[in-house]
DOMILO-843426 format. One line per 10 residues: number of its first residue (from 1); for each residue x, y, z of C-alpha. Coordinates in steps of 0.5 Angstrom, whole numbers. Layout:
NUM	X,Y,Z ~ ...
end
This chain:
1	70,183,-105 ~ 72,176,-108 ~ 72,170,-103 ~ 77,167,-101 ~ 80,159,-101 ~ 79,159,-94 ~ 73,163,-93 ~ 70,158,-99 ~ 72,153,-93 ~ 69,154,-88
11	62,156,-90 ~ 63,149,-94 ~ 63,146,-86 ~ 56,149,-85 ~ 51,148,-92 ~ 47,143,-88 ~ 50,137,-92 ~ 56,134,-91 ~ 63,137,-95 ~ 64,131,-99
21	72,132,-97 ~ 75,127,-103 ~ 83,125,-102 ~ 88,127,-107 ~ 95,125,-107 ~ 98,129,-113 ~ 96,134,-117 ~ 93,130,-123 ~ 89,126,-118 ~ 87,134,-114
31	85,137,-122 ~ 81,130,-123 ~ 77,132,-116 ~ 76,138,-119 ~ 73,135,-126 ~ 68,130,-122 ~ 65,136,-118 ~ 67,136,-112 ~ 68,143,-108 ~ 74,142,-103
41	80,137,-103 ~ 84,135,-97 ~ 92,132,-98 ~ 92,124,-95 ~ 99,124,-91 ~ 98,116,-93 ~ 97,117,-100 ~ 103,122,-101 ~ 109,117,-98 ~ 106,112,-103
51	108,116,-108 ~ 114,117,-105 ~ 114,109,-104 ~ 115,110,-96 ~ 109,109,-91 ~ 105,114,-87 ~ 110,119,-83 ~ 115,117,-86 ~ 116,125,-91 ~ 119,130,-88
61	117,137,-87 ~ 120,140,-93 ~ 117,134,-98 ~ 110,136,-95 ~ 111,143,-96 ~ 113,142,-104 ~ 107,137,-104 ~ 101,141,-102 ~ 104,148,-106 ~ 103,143,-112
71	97,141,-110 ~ 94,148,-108 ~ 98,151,-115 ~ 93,145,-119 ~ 87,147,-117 ~ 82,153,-116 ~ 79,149,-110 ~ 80,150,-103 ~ 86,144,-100 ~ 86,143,-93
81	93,138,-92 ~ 94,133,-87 ~ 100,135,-83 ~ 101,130,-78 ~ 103,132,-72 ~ 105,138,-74 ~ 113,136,-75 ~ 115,141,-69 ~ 116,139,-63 ~ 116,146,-58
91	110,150,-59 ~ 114,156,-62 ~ 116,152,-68 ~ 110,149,-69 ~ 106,156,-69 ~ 111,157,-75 ~ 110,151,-78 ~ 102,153,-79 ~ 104,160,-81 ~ 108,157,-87
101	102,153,-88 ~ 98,159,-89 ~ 103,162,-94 ~ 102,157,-99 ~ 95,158,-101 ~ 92,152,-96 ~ 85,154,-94 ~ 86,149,-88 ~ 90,144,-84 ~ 91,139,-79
111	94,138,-73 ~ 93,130,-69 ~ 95,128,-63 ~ 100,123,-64 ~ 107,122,-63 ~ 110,118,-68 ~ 112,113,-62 ~ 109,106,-62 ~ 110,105,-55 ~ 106,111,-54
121	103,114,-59 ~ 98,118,-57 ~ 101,125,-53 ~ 98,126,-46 ~ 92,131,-46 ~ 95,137,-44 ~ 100,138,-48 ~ 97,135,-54 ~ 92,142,-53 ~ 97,146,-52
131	100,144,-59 ~ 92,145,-62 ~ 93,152,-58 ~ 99,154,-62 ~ 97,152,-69 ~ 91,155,-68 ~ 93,161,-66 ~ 97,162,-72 ~ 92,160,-76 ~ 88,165,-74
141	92,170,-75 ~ 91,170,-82 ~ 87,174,-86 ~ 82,171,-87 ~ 82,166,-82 ~ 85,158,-84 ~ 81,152,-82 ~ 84,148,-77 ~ 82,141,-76 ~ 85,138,-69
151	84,130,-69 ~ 84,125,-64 ~ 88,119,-66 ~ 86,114,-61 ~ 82,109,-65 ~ 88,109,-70 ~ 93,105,-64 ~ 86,101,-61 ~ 86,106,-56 ~ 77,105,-56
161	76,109,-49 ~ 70,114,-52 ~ 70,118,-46 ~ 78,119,-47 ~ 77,122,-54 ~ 71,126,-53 ~ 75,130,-47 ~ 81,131,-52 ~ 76,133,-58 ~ 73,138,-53
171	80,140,-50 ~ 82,141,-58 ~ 76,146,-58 ~ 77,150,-53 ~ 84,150,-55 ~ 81,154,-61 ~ 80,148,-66 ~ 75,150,-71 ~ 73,143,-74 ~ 74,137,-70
181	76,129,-72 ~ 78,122,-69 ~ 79,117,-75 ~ 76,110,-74 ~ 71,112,-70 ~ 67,104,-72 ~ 60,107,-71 ~ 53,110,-71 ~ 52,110,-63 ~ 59,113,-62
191	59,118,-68 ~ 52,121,-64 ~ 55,122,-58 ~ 62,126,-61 ~ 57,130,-64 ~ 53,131,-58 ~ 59,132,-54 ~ 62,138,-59 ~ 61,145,-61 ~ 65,145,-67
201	63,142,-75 ~ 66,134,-74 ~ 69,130,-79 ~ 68,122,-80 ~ 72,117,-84 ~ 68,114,-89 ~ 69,107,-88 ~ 70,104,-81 ~ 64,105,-80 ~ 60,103,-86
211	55,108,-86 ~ 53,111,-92 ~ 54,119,-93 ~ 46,120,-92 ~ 46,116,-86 ~ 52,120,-83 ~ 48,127,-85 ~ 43,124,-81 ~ 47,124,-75 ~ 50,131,-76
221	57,130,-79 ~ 59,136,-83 ~ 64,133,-86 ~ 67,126,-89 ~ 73,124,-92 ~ 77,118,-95 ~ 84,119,-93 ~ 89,114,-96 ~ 84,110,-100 ~ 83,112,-106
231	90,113,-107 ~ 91,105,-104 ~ 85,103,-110 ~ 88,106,-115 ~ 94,101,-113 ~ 90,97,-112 ~ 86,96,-120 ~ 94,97,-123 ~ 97,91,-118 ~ 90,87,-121
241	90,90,-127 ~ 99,87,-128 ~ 97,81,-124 ~ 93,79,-131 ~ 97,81,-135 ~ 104,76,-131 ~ 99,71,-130 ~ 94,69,-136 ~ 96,74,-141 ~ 91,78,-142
251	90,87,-141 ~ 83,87,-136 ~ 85,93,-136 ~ 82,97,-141 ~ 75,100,-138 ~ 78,103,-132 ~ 84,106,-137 ~ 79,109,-141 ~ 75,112,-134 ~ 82,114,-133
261	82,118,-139 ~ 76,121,-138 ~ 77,123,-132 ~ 83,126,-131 ~ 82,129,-139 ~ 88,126,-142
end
């Protein structure tokens, strides 16, 4: 019998090094992914509403679904998407929302613990484990089974209480949660102890913590991703790239225009 994405995905999570998870934000950059060699992909919410020229959180739930099918369309690999808070507010519809996400084709998704409210950002433990409980009881239901990853949003709004969000990341498990993340997690001792805490494959956020991928396979991280950085990065040689151009009349920009070439293949 042929593997399946989400069979693929989650055997990834237990290769005994970690599943480098690289973040595309539309199909050209998912097909150029795959070209460099990487196994898996996961959408970046950050990335996708820069496309869109609008911040994190500000897509719809119809635009996200257009987005991952075209992603998931693009490329032979596994796609794990980014949906946020879930983009439902009772448990029935969020439950629909992830049934959905396994009709597309995904191999997996995300659900996260914020509430869009920057007065409190961060749900209160029990009903942020009951939407974990319901999106991965939809999850589950499927043929095979979708990786659903919970994630802990308190160090993205500087809530830096560690014990909170191992307990959340605990609750996200035992609300069935097959890998686990808490983004913005700034260091190796604190990274151990989420690790140590949890029974499930936990992702880190390559950067905060300045950790090479061969230190974080040391500590025991399953898996590392980018999140919105390569999408800002390609943004960013373009800004620098015009800033030349406006400025002192020159195109710096041919190397990394033909790295483009080459790596996209057109």
């Amino acid at each position: 019998m042929t593997e399946t994405r989400a069979e693929r995905f989650r055997a990834l999570h237990h290769g005994g090094t970690p599943l480098l998870l690289p973040n595309p934000w539309d199909s050209d950059s998912a097909r150029m992914f795959e070209r460099l060699g990487f196994t898996a992909l996961a959408t970046t919410s950050s990335g996708h509403a820069l496309t869109l020229g609008r911040a994190d959180g500000e897509v719809s739930r119809d635009e996200l679904f257009d987005h991952v099918a075209r992603i998931v369309a693009a490329t032979a690999l596994p796609v794990s998407a980014d949906f946020e808070n879930g983009f439902a507010q009772d448990a029935a519809d969020l439950a629909d929302v992830y049934r959905q996400a396994v009709a597309t084709g995904l191999a997996g998704a995300s659900i996260e613990d914020s509430t869009g409210d920057d007065d409190h950002p961060v749900r209160e433990l029990a009903e942020a484990a009951d939407r974990v409980r319901a999106a991965a009881e939809a999850a589950h239901a499927a043929d095979p089974a979708f990786v659903l990853t919970g994630r802990a949003e308190n160090h993205l709004h500087g809530r830096t209480d560690l014990a909170d969000t191992i307990a959340r990341l605990q609750a996200y498990q035992e609300a069935g949660a097959d890998v686990l993340y808490a983004p913005g997690l700034s260091g190796a001792a604190d990274i151990r102890s989420v690790i140590a805490s949890v029974d499930r494959p936990v992702n880190v956020l390559f950067g905060p913590a300045r950790l090479t991928v061969s230190e974080l396979a040391d500590l025991g991280v399953a898996r590392i991703s980018i999140g919105g950085s390569f999408a800002f990065a390609a943004f960013g040689a373009a800004a620098r790239a015009a800033r030349a151009f406006l400025e002192s009349g020159v195109n710096d920009a041919g190397d990394l225009a033909r790295a483009g070439h080459e790596a996209t293949g057109f």
